[in-house]
PASEBA-1860 file (N, C-alpha, C; in nm, 3 decimals):
! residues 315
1> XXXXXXXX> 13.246/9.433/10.656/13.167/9.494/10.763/13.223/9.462/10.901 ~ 13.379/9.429/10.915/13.442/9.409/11.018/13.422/9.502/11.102 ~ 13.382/9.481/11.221/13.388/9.574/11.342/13.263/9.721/11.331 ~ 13.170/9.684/11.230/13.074/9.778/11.234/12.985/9.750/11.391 ~ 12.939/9.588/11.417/12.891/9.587/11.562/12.961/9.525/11.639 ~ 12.951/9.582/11.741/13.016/9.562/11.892/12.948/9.488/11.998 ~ 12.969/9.406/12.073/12.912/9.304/12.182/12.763/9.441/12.181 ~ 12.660/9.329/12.199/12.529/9.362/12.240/12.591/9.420/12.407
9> XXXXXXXX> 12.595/9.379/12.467/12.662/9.432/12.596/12.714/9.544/12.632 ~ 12.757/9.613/12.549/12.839/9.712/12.560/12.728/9.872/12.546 ~ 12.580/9.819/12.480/12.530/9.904/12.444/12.402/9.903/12.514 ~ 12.414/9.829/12.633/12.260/9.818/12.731/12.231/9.923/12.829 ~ 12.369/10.010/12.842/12.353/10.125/12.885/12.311/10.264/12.816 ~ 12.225/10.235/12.742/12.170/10.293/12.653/12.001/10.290/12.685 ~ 11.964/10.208/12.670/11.827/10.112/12.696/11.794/10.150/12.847 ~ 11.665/10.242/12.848/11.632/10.297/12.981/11.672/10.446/13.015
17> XXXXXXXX> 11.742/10.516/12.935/11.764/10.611/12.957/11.706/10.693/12.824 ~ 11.571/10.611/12.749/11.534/10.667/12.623/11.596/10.722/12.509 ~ 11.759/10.598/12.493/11.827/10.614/12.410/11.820/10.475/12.309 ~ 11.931/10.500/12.203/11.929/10.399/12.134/12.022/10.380/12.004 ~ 12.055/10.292/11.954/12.120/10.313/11.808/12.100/10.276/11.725 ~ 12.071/10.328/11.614/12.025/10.284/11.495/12.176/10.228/11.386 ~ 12.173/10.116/11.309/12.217/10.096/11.182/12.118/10.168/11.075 ~ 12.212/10.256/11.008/12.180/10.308/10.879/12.209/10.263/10.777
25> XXXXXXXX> 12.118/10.214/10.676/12.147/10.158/10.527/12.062/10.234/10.433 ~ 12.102/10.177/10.324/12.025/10.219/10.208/11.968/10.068/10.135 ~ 11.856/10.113/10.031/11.786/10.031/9.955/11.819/10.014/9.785 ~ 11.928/10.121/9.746/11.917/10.161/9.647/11.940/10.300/9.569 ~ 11.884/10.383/9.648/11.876/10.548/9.595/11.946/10.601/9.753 ~ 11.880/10.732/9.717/11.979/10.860/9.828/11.866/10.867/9.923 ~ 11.786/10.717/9.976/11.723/10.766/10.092/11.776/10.657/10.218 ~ 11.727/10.739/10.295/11.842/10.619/10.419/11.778/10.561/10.529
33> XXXXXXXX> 11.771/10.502/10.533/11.680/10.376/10.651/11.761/10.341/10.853 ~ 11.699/10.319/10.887/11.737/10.268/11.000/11.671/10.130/11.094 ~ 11.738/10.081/11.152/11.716/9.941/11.239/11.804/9.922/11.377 ~ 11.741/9.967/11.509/11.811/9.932/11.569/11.872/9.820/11.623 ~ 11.992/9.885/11.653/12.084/9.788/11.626/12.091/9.664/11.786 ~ 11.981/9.652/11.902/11.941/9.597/11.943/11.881/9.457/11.864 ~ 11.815/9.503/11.766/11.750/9.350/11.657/11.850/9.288/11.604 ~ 11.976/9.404/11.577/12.063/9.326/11.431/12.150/9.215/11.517
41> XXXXXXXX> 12.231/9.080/11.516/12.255/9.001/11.512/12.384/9.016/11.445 ~ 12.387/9.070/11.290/12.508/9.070/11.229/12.484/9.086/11.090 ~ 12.588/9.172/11.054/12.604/9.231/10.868/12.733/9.156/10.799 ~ 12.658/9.100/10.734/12.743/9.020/10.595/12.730/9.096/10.492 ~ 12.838/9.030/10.377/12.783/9.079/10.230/12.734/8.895/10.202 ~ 12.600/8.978/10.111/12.535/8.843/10.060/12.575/8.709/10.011 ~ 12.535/8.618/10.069/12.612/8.481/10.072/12.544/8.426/9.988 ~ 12.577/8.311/9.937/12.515/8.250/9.777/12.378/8.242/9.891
49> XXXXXXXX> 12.284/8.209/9.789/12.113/8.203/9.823/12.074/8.074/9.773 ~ 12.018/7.994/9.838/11.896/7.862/9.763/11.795/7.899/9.726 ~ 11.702/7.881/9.642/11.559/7.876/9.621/11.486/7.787/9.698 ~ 11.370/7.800/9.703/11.320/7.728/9.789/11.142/7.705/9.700 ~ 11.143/7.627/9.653/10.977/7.584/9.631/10.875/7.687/9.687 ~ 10.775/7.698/9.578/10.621/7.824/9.602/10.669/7.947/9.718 ~ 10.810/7.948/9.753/10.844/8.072/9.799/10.811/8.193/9.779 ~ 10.764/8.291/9.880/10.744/8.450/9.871/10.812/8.545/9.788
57> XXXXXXXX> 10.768/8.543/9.692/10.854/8.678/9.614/10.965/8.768/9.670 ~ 10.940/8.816/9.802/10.988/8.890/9.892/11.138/8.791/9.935 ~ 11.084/8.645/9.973/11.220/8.633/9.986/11.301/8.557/9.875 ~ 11.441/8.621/9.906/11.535/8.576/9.778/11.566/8.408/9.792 ~ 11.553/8.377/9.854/11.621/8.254/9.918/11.634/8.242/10.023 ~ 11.732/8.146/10.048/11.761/8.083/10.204/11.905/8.122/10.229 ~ 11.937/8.140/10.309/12.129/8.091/10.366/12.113/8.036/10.432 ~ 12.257/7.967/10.413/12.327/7.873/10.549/12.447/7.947/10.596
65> XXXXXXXX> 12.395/7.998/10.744/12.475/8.091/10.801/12.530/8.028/10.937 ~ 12.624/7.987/10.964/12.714/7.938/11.109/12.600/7.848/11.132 ~ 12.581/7.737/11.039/12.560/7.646/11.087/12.326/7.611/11.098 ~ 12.303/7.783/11.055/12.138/7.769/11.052/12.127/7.796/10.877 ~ 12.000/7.790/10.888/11.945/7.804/10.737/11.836/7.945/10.754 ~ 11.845/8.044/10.717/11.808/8.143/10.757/11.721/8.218/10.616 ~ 11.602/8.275/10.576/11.542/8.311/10.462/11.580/8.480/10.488 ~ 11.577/8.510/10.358/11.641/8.626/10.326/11.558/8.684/10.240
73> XXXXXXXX> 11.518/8.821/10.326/11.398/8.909/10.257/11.491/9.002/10.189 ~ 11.376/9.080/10.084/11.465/9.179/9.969/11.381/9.293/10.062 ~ 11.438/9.400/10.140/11.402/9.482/10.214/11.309/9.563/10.094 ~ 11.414/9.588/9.968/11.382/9.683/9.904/11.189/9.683/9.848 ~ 11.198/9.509/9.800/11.072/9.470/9.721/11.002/9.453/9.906 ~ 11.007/9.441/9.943/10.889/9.401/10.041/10.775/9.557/10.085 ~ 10.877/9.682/10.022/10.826/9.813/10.062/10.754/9.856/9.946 ~ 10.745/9.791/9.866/10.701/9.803/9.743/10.745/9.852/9.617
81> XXXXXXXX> 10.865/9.865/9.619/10.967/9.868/9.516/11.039/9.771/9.432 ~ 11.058/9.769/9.286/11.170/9.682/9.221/11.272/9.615/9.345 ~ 11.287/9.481/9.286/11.367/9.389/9.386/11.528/9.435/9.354 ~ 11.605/9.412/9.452/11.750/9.503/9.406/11.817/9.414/9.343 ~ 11.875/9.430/9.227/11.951/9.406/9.115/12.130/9.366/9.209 ~ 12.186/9.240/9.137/12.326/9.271/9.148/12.332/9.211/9.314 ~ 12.289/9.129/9.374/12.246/9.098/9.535/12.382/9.040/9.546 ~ 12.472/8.983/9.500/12.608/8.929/9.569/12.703/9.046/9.632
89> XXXXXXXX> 12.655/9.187/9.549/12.724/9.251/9.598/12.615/9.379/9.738 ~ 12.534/9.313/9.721/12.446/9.384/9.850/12.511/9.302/9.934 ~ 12.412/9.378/10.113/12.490/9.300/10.235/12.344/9.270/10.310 ~ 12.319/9.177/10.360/12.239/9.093/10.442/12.232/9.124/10.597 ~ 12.167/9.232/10.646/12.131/9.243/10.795/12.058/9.114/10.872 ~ 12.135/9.020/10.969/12.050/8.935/11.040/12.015/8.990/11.165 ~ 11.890/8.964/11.164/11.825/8.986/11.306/11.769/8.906/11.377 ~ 11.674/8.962/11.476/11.603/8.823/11.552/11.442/8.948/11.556
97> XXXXXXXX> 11.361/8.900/11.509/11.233/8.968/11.544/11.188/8.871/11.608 ~ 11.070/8.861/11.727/10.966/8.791/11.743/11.002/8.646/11.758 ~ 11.109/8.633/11.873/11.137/8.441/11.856/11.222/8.426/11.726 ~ 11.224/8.467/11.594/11.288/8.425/11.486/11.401/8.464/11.378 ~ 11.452/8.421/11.358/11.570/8.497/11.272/11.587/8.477/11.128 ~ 11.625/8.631/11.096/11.615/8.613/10.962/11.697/8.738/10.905 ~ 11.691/8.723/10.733/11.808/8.856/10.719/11.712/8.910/10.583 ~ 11.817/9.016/10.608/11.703/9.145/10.535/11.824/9.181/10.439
105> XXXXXXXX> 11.782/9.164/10.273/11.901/9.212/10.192/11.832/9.368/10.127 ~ 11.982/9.477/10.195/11.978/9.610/10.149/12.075/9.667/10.052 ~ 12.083/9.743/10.019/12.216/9.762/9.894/12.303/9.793/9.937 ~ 12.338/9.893/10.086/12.454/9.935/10.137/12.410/9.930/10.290 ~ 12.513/9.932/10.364/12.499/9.952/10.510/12.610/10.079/10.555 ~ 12.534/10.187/10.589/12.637/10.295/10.625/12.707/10.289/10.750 ~ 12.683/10.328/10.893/12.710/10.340/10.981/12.632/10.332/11.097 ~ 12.639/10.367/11.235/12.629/10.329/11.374/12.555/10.489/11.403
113> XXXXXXXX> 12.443/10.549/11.396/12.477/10.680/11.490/12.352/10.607/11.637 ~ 12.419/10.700/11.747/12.328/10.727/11.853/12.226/10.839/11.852 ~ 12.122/10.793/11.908/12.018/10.871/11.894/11.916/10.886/12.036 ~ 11.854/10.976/12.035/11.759/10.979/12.179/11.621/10.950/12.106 ~ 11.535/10.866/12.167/11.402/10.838/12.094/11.317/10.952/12.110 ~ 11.368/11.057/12.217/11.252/11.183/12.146/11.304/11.271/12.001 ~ 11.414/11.232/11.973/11.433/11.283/11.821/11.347/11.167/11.727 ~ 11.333/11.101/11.774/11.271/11.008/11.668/11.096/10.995/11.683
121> XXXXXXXX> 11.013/11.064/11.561/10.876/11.098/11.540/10.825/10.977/11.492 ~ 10.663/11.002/11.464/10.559/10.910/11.416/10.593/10.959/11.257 ~ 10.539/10.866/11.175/10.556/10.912/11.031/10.413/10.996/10.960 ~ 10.477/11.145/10.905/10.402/11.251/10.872/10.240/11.144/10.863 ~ 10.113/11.242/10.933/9.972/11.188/10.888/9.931/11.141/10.778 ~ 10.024/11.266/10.666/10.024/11.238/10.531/10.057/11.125/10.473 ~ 10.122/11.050/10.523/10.186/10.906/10.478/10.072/10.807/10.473 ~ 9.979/10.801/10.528/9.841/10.706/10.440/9.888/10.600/10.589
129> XXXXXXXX> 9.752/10.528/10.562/9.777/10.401/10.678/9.830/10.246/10.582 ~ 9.878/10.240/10.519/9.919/10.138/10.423/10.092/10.172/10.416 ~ 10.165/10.294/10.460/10.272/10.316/10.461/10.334/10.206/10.537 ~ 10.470/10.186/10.519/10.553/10.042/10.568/10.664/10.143/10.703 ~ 10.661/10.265/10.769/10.714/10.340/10.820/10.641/10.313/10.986 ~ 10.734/10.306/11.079/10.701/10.338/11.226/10.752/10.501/11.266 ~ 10.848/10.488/11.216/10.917/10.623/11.254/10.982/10.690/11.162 ~ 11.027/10.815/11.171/11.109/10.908/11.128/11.200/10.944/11.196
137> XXXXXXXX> 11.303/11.003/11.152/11.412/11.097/11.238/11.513/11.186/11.163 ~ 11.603/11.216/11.192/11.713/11.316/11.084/11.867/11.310/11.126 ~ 11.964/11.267/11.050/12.076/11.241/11.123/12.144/11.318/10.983 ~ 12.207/11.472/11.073/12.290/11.547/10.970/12.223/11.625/10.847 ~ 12.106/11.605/10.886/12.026/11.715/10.763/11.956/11.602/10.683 ~ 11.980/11.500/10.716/11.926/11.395/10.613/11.788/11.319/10.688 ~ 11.671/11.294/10.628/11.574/11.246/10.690/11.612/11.090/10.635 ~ 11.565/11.004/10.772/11.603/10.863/10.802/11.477/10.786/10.870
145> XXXXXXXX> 11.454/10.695/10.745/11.234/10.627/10.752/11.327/10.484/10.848 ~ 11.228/10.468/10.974/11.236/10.394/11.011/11.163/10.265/10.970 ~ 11.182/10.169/10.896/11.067/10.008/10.826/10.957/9.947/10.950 ~ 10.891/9.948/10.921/10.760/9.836/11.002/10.827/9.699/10.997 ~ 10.922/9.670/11.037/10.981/9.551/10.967/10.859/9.463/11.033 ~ 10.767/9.486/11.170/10.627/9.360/11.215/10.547/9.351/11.083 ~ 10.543/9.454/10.996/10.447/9.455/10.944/10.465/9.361/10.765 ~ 10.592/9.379/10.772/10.659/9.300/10.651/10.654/9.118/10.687
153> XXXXXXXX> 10.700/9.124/10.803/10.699/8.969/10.878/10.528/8.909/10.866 ~ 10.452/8.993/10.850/10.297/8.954/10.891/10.260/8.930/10.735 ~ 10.350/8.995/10.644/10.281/8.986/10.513/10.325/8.848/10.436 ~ 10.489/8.831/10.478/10.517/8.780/10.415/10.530/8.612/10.502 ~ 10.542/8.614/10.598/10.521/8.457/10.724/10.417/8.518/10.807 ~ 10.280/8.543/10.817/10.177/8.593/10.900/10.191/8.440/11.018 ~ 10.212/8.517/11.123/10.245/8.444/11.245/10.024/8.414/11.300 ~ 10.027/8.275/11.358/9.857/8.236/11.370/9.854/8.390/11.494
161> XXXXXXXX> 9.695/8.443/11.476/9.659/8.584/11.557/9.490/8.543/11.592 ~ 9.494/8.380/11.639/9.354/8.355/11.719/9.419/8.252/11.850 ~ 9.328/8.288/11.927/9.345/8.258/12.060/9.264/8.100/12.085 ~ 9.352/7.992/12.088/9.317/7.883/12.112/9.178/7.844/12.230 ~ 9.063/7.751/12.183/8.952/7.747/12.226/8.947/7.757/12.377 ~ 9.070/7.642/12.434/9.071/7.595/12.568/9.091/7.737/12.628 ~ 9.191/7.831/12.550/9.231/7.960/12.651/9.106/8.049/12.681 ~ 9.052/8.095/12.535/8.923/8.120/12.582/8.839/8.095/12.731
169> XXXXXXXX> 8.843/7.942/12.657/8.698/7.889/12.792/8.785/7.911/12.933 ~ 8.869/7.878/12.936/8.980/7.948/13.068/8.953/8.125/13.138 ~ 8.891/8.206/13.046/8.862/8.329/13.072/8.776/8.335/13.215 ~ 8.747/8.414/13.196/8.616/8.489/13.356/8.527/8.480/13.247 ~ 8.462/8.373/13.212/8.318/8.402/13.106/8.195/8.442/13.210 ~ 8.193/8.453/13.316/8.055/8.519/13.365/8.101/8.637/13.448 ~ 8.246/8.681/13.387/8.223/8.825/13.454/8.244/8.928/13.325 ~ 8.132/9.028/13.394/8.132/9.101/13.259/8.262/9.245/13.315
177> XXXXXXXX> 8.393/9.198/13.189/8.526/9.322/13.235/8.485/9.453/13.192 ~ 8.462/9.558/13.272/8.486/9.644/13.229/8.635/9.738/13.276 ~ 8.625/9.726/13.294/8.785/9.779/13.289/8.850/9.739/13.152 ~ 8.940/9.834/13.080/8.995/9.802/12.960/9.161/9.800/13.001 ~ 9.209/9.704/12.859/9.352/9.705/12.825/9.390/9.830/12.740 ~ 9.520/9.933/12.787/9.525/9.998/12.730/9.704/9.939/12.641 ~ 9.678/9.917/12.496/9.782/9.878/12.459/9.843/10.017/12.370 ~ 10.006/9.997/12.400/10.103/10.077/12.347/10.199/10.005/12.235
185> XXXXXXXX> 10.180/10.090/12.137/10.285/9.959/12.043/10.271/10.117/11.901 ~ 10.397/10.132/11.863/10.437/10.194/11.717/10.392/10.121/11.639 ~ 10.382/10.022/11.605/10.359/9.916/11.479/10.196/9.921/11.477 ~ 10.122/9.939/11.335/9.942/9.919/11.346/9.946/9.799/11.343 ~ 10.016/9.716/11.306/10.021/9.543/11.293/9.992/9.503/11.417 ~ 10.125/9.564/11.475/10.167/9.497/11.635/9.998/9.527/11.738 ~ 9.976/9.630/11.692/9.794/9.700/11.773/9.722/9.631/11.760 ~ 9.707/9.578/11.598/9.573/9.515/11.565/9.583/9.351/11.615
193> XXXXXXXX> 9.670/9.282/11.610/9.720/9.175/11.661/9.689/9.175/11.821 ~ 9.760/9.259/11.911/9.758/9.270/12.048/9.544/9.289/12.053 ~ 9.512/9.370/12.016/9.321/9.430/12.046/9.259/9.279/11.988 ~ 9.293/9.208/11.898/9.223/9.100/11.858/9.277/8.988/11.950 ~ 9.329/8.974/12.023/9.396/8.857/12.139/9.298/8.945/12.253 ~ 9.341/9.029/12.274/9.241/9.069/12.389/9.070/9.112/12.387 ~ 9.057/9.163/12.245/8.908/9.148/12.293/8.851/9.001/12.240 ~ 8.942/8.893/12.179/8.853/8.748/12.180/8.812/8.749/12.321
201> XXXXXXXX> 8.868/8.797/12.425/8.866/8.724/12.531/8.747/8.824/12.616 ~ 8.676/8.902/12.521/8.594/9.005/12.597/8.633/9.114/12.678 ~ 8.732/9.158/12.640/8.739/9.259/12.739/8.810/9.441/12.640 ~ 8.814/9.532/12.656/8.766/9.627/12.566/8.955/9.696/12.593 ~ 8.958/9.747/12.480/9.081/9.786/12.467/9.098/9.953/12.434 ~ 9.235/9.989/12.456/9.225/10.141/12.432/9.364/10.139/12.337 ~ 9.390/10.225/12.235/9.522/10.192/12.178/9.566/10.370/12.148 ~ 9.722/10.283/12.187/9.788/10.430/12.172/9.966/10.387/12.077
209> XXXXXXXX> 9.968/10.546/12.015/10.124/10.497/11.908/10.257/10.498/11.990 ~ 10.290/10.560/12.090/10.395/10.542/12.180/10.370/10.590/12.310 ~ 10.510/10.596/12.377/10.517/10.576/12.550/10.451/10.767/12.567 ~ 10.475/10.816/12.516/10.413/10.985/12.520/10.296/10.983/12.493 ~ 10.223/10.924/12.358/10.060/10.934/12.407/9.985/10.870/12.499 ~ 10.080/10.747/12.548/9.991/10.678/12.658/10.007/10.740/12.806 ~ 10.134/10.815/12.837/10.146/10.900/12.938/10.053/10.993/12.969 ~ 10.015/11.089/12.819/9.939/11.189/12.788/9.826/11.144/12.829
217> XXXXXXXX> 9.730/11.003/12.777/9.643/10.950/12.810/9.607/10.986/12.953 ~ 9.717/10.865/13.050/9.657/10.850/13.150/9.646/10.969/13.260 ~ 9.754/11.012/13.220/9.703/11.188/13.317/9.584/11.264/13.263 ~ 9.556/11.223/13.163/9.415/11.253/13.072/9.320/11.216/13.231 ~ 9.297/11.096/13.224/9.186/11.052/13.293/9.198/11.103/13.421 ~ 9.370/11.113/13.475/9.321/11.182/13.621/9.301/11.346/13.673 ~ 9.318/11.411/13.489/9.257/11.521/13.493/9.126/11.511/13.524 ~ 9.048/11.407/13.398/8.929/11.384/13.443/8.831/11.378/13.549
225> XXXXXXXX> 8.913/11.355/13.650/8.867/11.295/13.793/8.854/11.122/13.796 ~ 8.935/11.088/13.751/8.933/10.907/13.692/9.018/10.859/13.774 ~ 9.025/10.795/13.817/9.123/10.669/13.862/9.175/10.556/13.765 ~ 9.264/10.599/13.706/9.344/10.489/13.605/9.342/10.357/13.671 ~ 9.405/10.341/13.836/9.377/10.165/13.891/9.248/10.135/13.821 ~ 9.190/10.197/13.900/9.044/10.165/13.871/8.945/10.106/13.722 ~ 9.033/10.203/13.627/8.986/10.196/13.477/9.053/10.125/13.385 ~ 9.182/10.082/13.448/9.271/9.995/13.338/9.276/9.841/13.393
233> XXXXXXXX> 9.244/9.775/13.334/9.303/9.591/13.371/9.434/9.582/13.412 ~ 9.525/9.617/13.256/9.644/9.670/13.277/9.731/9.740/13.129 ~ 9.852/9.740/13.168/9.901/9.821/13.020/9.964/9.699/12.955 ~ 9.979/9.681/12.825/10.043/9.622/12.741/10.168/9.711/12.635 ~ 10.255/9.737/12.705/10.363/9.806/12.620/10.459/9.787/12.565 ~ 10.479/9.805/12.401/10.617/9.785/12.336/10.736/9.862/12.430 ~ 10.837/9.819/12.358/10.938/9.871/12.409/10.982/9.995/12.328 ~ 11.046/9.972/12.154/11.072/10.028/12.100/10.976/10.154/12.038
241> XXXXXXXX> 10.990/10.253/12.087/10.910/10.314/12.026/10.930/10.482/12.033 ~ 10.869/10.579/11.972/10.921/10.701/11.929/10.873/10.773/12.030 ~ 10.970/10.908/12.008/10.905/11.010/12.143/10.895/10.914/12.306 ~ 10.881/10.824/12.301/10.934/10.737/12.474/10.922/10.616/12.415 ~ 11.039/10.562/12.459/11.032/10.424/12.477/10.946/10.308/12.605 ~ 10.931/10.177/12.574/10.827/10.137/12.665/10.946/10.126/12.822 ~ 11.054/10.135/12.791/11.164/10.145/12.960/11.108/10.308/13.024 ~ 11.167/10.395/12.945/11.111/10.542/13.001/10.940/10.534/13.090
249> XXXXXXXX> 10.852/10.504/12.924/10.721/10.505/12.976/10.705/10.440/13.150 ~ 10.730/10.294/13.129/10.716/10.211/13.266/10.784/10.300/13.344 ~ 10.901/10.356/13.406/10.961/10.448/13.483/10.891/10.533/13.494 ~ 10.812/10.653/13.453/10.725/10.740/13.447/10.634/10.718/13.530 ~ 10.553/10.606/13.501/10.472/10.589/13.549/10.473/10.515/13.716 ~ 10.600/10.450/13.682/10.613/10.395/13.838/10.668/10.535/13.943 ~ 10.705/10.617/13.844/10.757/10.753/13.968/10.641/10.869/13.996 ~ 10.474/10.789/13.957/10.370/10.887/13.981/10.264/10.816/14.088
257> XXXXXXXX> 10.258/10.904/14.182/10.190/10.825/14.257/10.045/10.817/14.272 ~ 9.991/10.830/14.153/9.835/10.816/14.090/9.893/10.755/14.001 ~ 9.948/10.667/13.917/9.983/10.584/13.833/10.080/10.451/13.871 ~ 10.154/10.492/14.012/10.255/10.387/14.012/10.190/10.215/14.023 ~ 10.040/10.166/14.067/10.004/10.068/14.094/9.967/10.009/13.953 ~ 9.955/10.110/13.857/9.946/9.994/13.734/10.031/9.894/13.733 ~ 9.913/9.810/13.687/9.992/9.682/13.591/10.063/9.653/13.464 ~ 10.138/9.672/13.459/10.243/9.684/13.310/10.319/9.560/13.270
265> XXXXXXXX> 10.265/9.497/13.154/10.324/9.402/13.093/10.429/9.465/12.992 ~ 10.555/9.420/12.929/10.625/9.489/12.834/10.667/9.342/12.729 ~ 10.595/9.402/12.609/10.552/9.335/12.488/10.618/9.318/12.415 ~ 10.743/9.297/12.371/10.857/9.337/12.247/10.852/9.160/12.163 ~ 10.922/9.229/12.012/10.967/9.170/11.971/11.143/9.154/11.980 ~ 11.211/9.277/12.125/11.297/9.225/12.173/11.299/9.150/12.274 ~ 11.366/9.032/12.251/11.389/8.897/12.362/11.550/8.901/12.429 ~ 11.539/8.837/12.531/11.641/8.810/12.577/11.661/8.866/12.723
273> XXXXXXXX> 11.745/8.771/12.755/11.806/8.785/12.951/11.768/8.887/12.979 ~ 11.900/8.973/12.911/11.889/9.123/12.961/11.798/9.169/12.956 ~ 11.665/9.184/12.874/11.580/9.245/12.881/11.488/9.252/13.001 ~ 11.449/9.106/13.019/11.416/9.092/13.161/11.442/9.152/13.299 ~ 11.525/9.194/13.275/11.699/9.203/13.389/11.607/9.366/13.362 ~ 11.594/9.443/13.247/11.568/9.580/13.261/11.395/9.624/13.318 ~ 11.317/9.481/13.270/11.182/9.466/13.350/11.190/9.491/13.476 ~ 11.289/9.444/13.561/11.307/9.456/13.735/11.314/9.604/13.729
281> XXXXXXXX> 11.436/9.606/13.664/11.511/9.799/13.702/11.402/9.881/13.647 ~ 11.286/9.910/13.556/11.189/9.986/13.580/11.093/9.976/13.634 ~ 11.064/9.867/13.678/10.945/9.806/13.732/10.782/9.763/13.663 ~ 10.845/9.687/13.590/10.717/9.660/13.505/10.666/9.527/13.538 ~ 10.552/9.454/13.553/10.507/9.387/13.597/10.574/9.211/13.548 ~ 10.606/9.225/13.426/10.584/9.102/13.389/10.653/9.171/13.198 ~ 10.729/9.085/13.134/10.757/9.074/13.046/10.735/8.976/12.936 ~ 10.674/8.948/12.799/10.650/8.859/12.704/10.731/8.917/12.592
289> XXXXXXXX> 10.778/8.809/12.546/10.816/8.848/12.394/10.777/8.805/12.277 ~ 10.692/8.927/12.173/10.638/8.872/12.057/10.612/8.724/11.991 ~ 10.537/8.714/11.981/10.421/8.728/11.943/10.341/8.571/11.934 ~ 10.305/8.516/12.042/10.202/8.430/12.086/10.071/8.449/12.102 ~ 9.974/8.451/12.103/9.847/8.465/12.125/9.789/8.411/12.256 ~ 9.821/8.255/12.243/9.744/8.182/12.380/9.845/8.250/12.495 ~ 10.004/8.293/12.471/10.049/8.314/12.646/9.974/8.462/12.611 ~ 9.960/8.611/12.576/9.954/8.676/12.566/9.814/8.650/12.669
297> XXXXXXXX> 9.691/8.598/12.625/9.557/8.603/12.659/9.601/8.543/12.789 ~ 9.643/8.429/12.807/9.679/8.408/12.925/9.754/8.468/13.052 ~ 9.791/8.559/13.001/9.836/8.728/13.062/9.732/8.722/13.099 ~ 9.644/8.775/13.065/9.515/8.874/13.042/9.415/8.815/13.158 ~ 9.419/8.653/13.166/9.320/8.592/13.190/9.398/8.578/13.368 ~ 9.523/8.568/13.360/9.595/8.526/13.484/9.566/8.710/13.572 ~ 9.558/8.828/13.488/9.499/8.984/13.564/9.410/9.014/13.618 ~ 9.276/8.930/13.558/9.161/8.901/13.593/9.117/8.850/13.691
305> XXXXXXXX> 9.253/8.699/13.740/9.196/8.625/13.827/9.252/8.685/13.939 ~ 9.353/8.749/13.924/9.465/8.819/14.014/9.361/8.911/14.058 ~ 9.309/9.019/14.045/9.218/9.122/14.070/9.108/9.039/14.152 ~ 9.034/8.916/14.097/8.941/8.881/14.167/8.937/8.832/14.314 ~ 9.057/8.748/14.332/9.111/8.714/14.431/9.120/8.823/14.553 ~ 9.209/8.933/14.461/9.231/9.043/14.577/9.101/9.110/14.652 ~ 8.983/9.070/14.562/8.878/9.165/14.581/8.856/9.305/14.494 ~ 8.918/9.306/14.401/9.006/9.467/14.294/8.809/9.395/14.192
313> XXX> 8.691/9.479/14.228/8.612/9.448/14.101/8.683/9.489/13.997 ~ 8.627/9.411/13.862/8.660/9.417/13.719/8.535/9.400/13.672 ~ 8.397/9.447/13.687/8.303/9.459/13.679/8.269/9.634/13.666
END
């Protein structure tokens, strides 16, 4: 898999212009998957594996990779399929989700294409809410399921999703918020996680599947005759996501001038410098990366006090 990825660097000019690239693999059969290649880290072919004591079915083992010890999920069985047969000769995608790293064993790894995230859809209605899919797309006539990989991570290492006592009592407990969080996130994991951090803390949430329905939204309300300042605390937005990404979305909204004063946090389970570095260039308020609870609320609780101060009711 020599020279399949290229310096992370080389491809940040991509990011913000509602582009992106996917790695394409397979599981097994003639259907073809994707992961952008922002998460991936690096493609091996499968390296011997340890067992590891009352371990997850899901994962095969452990590696020791440059020096870490890294657990290694069977992409195939975690979607609910037979575990893949013959794994020395599969190849091991490492990534970094959420703070952590880990590798995902698939049966083949095809290639690199570029893609614009408005080619890339929500997965058909028909697909049930138990489906393991964020997205869809089509590269060459061939349809390409994008994995929930948050939602595999939650099943198989469920990261803690309650908000420590002290943060709580830290809240505005005698002001009653009305104003809501409107959170943006592709993943139902990543939603239900984000609405349960924020309404422990009392305050009412609105949820949307990407940067296009939450756009749609908020010009919603100022069709209405609404004032979005007025009605939102603030936004909580993924990055990765279909039909707009959370870089586009934040840009959008900072180039409307009935929307530009929102508050926009950007939520990913991508980390790193650069990312930050792209928080300035669209202008989004403040950046976290997956998936804490107490800093998350502490967002929430630090908007509150911010607003009160200014005089901005949240009442």
């Amino acid at each position: 898999m020599a020279g399949v990825l290229d310096s992370v660097n080389q491809r940040t000019q991509l990011v913000g212009q509602n582009r992106l690239e996917l790695l394409l693999f397979s599981l097994g059969g003639r259907q073809l998957y994707g992961i952008n290649v922002f998460k991936v880290k690096e493609v091996l072919q499968c390296p011997p594996l340890s067992e590891i004591p009352k371990r997850n079915p899901v994962v095969r083992g452990v590696a020791h990779i440059r020096g870490g010890t890294i657990p290694i999920m069977d992409l195939r069985q975690a979607t609910g399929y037979k575990p893949l047969e013959d794994i020395q000769n599969c190849f091991v995608i490492i990534t970094e989700y959420n703070r952590s790293t880990q590798g995902f064993l698939v049966k083949g790894v095809e290639r690199i294409v570029n893609m614009n995230w408005g080619d890339i859809h929500p997965p058909p209605r028909g697909a049930g809410r138990e489906n393991y899919l964020t997205a869809v797309t089509e590269v060459e006539g061939k349809l390409v399921e994008i994995i929930d990989v948050e939602k595999i991570l939650a099943e198989v290492s469920p990261l803690p999703a309650e908000v420590s006592a002290d943060v709580i009592q830290d809240a505005q407990r005698d002001t009653v918020v009305c104003k809501h969080v409107l959170i943006v996130d592709d993943s139902t994991i990543a939603r239900k996680q984000i609405q349960k951090v924020v309404e422990s803390l009392g305050v009412k949430t609105t949820l949307r599947k990407d940067g296009r329905e939450a756009l749609d939204f908020l010009k919603g309300l100022i069709e209405d005759g609404k004032d979005p300042y007025h009605e939102l605390l603030m936004i909580i937005s993924d990055i990765e996501m279909p039909e707009m990404d959370g870089y586009t979305f934040t840009a959008e909204v900072r180039a409307s001038d009935e929307l530009k004063n929102l508050h926009i946090i950007l939520h990913t389970s991508l980390s790193g410098v650069f990312n930050e570095a792209m928080v300035k260039k669209v202008g989004a308020n403040d950046f976290l990366a997956k998936f804490h609870p107490d800093e998350l609320a502490t967002r929430v609780n630090k908007r509150i006090e911010q607003l009160n101060e200014e005089g901005e009711s949240v009442e």
